[in-house]
One Martini backbone bead per residue (centre of mass of N, CA, C, O) as a GRO file, in nm:
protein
  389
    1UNK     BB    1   4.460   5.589  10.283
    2UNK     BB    2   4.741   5.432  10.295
    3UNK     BB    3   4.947   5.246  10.515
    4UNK     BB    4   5.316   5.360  10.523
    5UNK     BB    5   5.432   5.165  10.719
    6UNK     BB    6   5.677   5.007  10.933
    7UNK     BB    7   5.737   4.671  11.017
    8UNK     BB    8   5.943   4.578  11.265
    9UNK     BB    9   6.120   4.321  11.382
   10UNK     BB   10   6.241   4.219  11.711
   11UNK     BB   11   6.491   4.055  11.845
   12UNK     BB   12   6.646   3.890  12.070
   13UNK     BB   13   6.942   3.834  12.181
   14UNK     BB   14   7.158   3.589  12.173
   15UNK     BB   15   7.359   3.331  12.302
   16UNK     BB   16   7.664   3.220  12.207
   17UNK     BB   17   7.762   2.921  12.131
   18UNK     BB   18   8.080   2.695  12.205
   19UNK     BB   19   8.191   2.431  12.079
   20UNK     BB   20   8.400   2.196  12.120
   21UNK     BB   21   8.653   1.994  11.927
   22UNK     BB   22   8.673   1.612  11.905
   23UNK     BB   23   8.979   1.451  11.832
   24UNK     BB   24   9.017   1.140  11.756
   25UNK     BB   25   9.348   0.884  11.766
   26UNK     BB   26   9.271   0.597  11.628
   27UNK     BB   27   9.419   0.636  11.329
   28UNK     BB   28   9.688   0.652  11.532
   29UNK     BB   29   9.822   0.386  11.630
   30UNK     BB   30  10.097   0.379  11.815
   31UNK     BB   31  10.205   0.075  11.732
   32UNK     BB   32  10.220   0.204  11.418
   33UNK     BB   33  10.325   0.510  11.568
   34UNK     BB   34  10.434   0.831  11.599
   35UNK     BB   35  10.329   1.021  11.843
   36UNK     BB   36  10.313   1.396  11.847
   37UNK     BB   37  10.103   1.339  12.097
   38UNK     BB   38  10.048   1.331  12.420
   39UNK     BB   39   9.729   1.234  12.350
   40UNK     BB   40   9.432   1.080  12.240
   41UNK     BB   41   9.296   1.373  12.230
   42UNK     BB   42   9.138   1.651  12.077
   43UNK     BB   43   9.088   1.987  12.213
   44UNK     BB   44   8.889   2.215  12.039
   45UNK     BB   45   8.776   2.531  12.087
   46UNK     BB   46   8.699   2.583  11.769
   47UNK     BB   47   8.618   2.560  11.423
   48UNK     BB   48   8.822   2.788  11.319
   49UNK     BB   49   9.068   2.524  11.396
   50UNK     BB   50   9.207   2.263  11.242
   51UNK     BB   51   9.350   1.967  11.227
   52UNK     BB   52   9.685   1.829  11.060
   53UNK     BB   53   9.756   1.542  10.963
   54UNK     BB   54  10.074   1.382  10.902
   55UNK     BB   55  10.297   1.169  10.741
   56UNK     BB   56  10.606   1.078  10.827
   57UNK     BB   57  10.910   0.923  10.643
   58UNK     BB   58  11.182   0.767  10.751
   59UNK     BB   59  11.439   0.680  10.573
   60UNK     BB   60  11.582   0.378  10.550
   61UNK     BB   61  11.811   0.172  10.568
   62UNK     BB   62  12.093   0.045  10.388
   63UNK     BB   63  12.295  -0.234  10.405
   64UNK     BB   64  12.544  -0.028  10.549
   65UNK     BB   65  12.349   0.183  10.761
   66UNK     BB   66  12.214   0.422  10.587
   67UNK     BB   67  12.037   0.758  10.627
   68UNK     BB   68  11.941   1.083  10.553
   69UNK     BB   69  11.782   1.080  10.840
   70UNK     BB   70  11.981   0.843  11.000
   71UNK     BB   71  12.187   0.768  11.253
   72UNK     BB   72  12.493   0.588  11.407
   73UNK     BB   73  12.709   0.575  11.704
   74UNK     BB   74  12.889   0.604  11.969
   75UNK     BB   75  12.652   0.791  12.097
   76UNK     BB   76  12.469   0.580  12.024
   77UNK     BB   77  12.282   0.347  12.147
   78UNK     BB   78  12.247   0.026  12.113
   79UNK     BB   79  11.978  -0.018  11.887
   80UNK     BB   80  11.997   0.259  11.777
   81UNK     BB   81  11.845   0.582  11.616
   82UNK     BB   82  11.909   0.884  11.479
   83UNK     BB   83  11.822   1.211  11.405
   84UNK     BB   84  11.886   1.406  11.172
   85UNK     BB   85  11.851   1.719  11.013
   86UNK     BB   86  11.641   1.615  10.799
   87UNK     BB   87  11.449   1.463  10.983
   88UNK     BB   88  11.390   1.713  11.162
   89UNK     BB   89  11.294   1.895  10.901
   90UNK     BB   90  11.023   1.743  10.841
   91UNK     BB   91  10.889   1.745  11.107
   92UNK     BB   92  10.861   2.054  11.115
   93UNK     BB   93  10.736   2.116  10.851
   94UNK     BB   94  10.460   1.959  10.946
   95UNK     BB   95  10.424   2.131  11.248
   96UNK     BB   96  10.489   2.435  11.162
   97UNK     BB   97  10.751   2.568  11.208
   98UNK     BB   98  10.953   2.797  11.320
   99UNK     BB   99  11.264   3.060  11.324
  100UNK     BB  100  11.355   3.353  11.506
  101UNK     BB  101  11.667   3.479  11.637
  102UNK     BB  102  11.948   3.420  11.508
  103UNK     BB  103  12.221   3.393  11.701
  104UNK     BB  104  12.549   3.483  11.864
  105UNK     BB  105  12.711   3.382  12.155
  106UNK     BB  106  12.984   3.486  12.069
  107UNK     BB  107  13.275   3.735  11.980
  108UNK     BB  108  13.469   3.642  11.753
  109UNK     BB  109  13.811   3.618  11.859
  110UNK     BB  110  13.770   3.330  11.792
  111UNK     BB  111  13.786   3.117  11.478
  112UNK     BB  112  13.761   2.822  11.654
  113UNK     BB  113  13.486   3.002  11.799
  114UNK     BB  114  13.086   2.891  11.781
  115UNK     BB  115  12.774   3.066  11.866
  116UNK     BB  116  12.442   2.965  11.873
  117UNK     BB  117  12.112   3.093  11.862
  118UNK     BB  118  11.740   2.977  11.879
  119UNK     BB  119  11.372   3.011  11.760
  120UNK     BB  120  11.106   2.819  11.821
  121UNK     BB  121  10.800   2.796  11.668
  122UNK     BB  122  10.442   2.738  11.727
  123UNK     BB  123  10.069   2.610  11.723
  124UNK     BB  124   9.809   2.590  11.870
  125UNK     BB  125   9.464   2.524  11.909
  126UNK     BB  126   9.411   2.840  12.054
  127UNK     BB  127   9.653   3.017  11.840
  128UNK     BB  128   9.863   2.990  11.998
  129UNK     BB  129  10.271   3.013  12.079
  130UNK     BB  130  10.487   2.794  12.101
  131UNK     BB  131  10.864   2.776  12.264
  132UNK     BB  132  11.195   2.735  12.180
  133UNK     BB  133  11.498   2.670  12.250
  134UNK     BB  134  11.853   2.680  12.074
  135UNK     BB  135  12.192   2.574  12.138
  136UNK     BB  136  12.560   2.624  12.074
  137UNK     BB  137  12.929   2.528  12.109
  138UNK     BB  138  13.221   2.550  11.919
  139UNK     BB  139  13.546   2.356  11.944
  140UNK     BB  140  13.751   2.258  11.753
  141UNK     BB  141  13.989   2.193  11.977
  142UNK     BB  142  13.788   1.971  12.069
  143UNK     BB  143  13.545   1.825  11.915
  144UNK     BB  144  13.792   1.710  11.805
  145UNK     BB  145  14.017   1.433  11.732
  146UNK     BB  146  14.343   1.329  11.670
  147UNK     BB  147  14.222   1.131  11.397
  148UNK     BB  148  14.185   1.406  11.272
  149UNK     BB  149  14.205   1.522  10.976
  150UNK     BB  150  14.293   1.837  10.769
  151UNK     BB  151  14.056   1.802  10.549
  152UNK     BB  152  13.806   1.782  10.757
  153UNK     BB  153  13.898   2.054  10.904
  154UNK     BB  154  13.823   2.217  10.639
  155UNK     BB  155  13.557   2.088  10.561
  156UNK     BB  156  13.426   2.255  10.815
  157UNK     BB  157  13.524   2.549  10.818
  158UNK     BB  158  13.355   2.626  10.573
  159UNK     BB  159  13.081   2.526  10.744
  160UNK     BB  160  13.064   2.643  11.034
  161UNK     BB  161  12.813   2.774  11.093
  162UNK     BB  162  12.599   2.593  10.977
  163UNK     BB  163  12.661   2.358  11.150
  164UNK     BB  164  12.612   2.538  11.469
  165UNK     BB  165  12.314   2.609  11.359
  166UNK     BB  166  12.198   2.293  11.282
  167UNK     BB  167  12.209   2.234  11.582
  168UNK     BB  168  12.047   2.473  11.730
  169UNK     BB  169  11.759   2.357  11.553
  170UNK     BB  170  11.743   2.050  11.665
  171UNK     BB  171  11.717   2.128  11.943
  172UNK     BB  172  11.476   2.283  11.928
  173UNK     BB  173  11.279   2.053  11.803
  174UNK     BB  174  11.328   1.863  12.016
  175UNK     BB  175  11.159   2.023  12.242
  176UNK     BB  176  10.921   2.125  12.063
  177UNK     BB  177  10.865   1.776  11.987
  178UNK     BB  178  10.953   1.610  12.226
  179UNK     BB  179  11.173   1.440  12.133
  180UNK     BB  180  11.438   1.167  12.116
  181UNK     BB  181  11.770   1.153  12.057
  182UNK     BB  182  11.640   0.848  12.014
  183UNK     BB  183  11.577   0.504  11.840
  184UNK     BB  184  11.468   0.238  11.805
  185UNK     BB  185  11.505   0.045  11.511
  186UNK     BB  186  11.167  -0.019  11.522
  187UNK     BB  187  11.075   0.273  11.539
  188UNK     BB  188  11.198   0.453  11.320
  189UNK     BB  189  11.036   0.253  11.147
  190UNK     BB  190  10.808   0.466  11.163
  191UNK     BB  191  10.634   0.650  11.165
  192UNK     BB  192  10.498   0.987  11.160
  193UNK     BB  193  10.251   1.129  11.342
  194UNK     BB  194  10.194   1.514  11.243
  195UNK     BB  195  10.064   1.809  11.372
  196UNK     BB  196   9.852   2.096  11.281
  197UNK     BB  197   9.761   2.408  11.296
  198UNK     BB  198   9.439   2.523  11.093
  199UNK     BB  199   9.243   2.670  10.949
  200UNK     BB  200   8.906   2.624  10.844
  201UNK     BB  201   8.770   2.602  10.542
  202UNK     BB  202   8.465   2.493  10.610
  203UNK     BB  203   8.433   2.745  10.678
  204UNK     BB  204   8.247   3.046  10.619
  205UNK     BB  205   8.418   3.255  10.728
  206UNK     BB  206   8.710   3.152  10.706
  207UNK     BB  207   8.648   3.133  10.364
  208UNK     BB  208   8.581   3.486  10.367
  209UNK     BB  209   8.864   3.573  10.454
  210UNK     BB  210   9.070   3.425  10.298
  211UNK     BB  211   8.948   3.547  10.012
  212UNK     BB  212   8.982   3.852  10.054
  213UNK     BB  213   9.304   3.771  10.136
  214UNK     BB  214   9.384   3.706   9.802
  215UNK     BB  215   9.235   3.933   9.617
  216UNK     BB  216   9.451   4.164   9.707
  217UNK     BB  217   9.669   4.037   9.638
  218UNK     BB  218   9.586   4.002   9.307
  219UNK     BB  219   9.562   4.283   9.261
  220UNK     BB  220   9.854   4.343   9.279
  221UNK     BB  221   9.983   4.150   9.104
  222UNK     BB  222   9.760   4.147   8.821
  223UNK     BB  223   9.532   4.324   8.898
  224UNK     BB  224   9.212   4.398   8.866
  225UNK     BB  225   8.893   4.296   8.836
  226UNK     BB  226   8.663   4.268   8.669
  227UNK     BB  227   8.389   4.408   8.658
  228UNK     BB  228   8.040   4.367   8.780
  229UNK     BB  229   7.762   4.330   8.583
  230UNK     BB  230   7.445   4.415   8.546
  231UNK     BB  231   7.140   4.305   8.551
  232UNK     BB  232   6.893   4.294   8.413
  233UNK     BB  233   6.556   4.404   8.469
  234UNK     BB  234   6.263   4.561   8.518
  235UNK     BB  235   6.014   4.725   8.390
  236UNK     BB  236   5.947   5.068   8.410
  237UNK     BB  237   5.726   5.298   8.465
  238UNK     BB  238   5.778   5.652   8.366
  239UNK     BB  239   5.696   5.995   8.442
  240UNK     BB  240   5.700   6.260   8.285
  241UNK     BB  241   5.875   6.494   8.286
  242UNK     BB  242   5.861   6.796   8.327
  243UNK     BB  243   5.895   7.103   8.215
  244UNK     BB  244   6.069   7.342   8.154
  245UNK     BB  245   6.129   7.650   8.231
  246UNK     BB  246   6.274   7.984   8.163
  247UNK     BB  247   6.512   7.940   8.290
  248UNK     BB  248   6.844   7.965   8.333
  249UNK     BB  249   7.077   7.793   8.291
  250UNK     BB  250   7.285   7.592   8.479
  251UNK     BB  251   7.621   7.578   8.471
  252UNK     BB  252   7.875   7.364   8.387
  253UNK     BB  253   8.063   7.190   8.603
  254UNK     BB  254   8.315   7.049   8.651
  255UNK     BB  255   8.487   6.820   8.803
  256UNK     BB  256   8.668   6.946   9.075
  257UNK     BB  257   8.660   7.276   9.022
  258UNK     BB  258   8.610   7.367   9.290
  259UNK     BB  259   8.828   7.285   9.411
  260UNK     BB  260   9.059   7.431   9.287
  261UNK     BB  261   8.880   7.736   9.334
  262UNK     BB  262   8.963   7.724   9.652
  263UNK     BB  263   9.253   7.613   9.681
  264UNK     BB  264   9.392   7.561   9.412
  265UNK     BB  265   9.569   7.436   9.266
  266UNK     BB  266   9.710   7.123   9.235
  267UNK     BB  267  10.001   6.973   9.258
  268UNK     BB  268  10.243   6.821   9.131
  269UNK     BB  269  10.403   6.556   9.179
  270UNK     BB  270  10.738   6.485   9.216
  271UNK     BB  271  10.765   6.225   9.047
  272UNK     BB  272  10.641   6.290   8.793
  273UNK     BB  273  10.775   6.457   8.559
  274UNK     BB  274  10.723   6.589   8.333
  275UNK     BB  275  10.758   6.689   7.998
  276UNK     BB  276  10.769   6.925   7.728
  277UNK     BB  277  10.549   6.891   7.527
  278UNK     BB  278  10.409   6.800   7.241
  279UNK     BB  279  10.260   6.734   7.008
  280UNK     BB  280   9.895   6.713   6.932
  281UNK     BB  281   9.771   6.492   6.785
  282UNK     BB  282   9.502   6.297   6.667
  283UNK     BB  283   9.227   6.271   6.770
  284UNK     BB  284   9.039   6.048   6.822
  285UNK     BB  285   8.744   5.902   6.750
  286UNK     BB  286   8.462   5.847   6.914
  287UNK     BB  287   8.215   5.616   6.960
  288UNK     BB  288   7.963   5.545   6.962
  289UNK     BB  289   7.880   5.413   7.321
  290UNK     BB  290   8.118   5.474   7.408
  291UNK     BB  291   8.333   5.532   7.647
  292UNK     BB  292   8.475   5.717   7.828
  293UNK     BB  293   8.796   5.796   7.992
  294UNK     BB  294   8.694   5.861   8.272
  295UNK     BB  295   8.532   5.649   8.302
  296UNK     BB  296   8.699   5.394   8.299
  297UNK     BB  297   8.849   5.518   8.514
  298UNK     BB  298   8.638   5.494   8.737
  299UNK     BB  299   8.619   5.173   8.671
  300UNK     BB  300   8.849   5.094   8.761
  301UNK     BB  301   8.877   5.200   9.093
  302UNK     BB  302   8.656   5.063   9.189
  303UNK     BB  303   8.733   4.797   9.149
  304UNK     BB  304   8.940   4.792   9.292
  305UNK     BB  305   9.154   4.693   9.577
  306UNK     BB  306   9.362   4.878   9.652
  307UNK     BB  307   9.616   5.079   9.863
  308UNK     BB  308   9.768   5.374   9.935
  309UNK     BB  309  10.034   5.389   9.778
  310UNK     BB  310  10.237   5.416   9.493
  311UNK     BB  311  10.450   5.220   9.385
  312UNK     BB  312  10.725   5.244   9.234
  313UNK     BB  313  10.671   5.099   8.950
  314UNK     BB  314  10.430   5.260   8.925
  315UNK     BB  315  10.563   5.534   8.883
  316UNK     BB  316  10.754   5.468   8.626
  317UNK     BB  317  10.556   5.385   8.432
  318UNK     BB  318  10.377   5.674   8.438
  319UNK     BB  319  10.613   5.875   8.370
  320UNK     BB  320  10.626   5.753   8.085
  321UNK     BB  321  10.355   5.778   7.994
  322UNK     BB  322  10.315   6.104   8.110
  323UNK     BB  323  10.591   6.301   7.982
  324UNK     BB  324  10.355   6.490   7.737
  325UNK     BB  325  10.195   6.551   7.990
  326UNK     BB  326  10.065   6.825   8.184
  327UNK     BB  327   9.928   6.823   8.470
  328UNK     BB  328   9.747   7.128   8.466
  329UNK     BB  329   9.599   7.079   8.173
  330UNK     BB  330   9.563   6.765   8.102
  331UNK     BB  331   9.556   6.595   8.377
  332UNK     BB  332   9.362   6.715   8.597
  333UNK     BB  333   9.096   6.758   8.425
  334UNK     BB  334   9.089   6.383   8.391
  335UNK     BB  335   9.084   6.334   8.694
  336UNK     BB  336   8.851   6.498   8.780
  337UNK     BB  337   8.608   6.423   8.580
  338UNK     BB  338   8.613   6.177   8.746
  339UNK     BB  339   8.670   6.184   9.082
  340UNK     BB  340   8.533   6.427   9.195
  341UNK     BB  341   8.533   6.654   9.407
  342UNK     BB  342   8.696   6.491   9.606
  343UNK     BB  343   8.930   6.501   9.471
  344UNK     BB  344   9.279   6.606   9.588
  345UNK     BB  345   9.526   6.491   9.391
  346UNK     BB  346   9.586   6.197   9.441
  347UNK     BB  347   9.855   5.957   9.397
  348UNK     BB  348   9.754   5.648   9.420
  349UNK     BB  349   9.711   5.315   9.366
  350UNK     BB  350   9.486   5.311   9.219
  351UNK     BB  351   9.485   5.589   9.030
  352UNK     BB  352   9.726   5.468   8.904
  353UNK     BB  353   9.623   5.210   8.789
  354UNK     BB  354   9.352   5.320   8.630
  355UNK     BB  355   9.555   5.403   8.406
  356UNK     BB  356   9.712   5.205   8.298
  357UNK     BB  357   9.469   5.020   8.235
  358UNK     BB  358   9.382   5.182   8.008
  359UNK     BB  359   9.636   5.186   7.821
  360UNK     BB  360   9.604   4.891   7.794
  361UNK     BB  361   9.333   4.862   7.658
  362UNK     BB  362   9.441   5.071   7.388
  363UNK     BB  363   9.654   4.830   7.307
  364UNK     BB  364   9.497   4.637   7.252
  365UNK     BB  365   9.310   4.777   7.057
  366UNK     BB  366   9.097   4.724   6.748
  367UNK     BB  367   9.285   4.917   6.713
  368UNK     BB  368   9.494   5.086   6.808
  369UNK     BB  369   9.519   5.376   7.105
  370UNK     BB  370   9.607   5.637   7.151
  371UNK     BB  371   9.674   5.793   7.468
  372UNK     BB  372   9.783   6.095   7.423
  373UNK     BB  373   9.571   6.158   7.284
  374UNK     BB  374   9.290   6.075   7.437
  375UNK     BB  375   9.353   6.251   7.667
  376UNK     BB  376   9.330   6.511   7.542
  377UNK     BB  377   9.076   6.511   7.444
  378UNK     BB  378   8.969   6.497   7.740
  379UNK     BB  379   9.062   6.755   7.848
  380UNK     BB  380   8.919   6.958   7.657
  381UNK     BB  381   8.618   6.805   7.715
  382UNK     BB  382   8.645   6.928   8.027
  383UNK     BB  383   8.693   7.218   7.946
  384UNK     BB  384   8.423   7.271   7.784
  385UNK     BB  385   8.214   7.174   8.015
  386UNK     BB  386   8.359   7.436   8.266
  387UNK     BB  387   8.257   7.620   8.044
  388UNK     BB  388   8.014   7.869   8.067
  389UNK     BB  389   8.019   7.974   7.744
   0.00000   0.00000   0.00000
């Protein structure tokens, strides 16, 4: 007699050690950028986040000294120029900022006076989110000189706050990346050079939870991915089954039907609301070796990506679908002889899926199948084989 025990080799654990990864900033020498970066090197703590830098290039001033990116002023210092609204969301959306909580804070009593305040917030190479404030605070009475138009005041209140929002993200901008009021303008025409940290897709683990978490997404969006085929196998030699003795077959119970006769009938969804049922067309004839309807459903659930509830949508459609189809006689026998036993009744978004799913194949189908001709003939098949007579 061959010995049919199983050898398993025991591993003891081994502790995992984590490298820092260093990354030299030689490639982006001061003299010839502006690095948004305090250091010579970043020191990241493991490589599943990368960091990204971008060259951000501020447009130069054209011959009368204008650039919607910069500008000077009698506020800014001779041989100065300041980074605009514009140029400042530039290096923002490069550094990956980000905005949140803005709100008000004056009392809005004086329709001269609106104060903004918000926050701004970055991710560090460790994971971590650092943030700053910004806010503003403008008196028209006060903020304008004496030789300003009517027109021009005018043409300010039409967008108060817009404007004194654009000063508090500013302000908050500048503070989380340490940006400086203004630059020599030999300085402001230099790129800037600003960093950013992101997953590392580089990484297997990072592009295998990435690749996850967008086929979920694209599940939701444009329905499952079509199931994967299992290749033929090897040819395996089956020894003949022993023939059946003379007791009385066992009566074939429906899928499901035990829940059913346990706990009693299932309830109808109240979203669902068929109407009526119409007369019965005529069942389409199913095809040698096609797959049955329960089949289909329940290979597309499979399938699917989908979690929850089933949404709006979803359920909008689903009760145009089935509005001639009653729930406890029709719609409830083929969808328990598809997920069997275990299914409570519930319309989740799966199992709704899995339904429209089903309808759209019948419909591309050449000929076209109606589905709920098709339904029906379905739904009699499942309560014929739930029959023990």
């Amino acid at each position: 007699m061959t010995d049919q025990s199983t050898a398993v080799a025991v591993r003891e654990p081994t502790a995992l050690t984590v490298r820092p990864v260093e990354v030299n900033l030689d490639n982006w020498p001061s003299a010839q950028y502006n690095r948004l970066v305090p250091t010579q090197t970043l020191l990241m703590p493991s490589d599943l986040i990368a960091p990204v830098f971008q060259i951000v290039q501020l447009e130069p001033a054209d011959r009368e000294g204008k650039s919607p990116d910069h500008y000077k002023s009698s506020d800014v210092p001779q041989g100065h120029r300041a980074p605009t609204a514009r140029g400042l969301n530039k290096l923002a959306t490069a550094a990956g900022v980000s905005f949140y909580d803005e709100r008000r804070i004056d009392d809005g009593a004086d329709p001269d006076v609106i104060g903004v305040s918000v926050m701004a917030s970055m991710m560090l190479p460790t994971g971590q989110r650092i943030t700053a404030p910004g806010s503003q605070l403008i008196n028209i009475r006060t903020w304008f000189g004496s030789q300003t138009s009517a027109a021009e005041l005018a043409k300010f209140r039409k967008q108060f706050y817009a404007h004194v929002s654009t000063r508090a993200r500013n302000r908050a901008i500048r503070g989380l990346l340490s940006l400086r009021a203004s630059y020599p303008e030999a300085e402001i025409a230099k790129p800037f050079a600003v960093v950013s940290f992101a997953p590392n897709m580089n990484h297997p683990e990072v592009r295998s939870r990435m690749l996850d978490a967008v086929s979920g997404v694209s599940a939701q969006l444009y329905g499952p991915a079509a199931a994967r085929q299992l290749e033929a196998g090897k040819t395996i030699n089956v020894s003949p089954a022993p023939e059946e003795d003379s007791a009385p077959a066992t009566p074939t119970v429906l899928p499901g039907e035990s829940l059913a006769k346990a706990s009693g009938p299932v309830e109808e969804p109240d979203w669902l609301k068929p109407s009526t049922p119409a007369a019965a067309e005529a069942a389409p004839t199913k095809r040698r070796g096609a797959k049955s309807l329960p089949e289909r459903l329940r290979e597309s659930y499979d399938a699917s990506e989908l979690q929850g509830d089933a949404s709006e949508s979803q359920r909008l459609v689903l009760r145009d679908l089935v509005k001639d189809l009653p729930w406890a006689t029709e719609l409830y026998p083929v969808l328990a002889a598809a997920f069997g036993p275990e299914w409570d009744g519930t319309l989740d978004a799966p199992t709704v899926q899995a339904i429209l799913n089903v309808a759209e194949a019948f419909s591309a189908a050449e000929p076209p199948i109606d589905f709920a001709a098709a339904w029906r003939k379905a739904s009699a098949d499942a309560k014929k084989a739930g029959d023990p007579s």
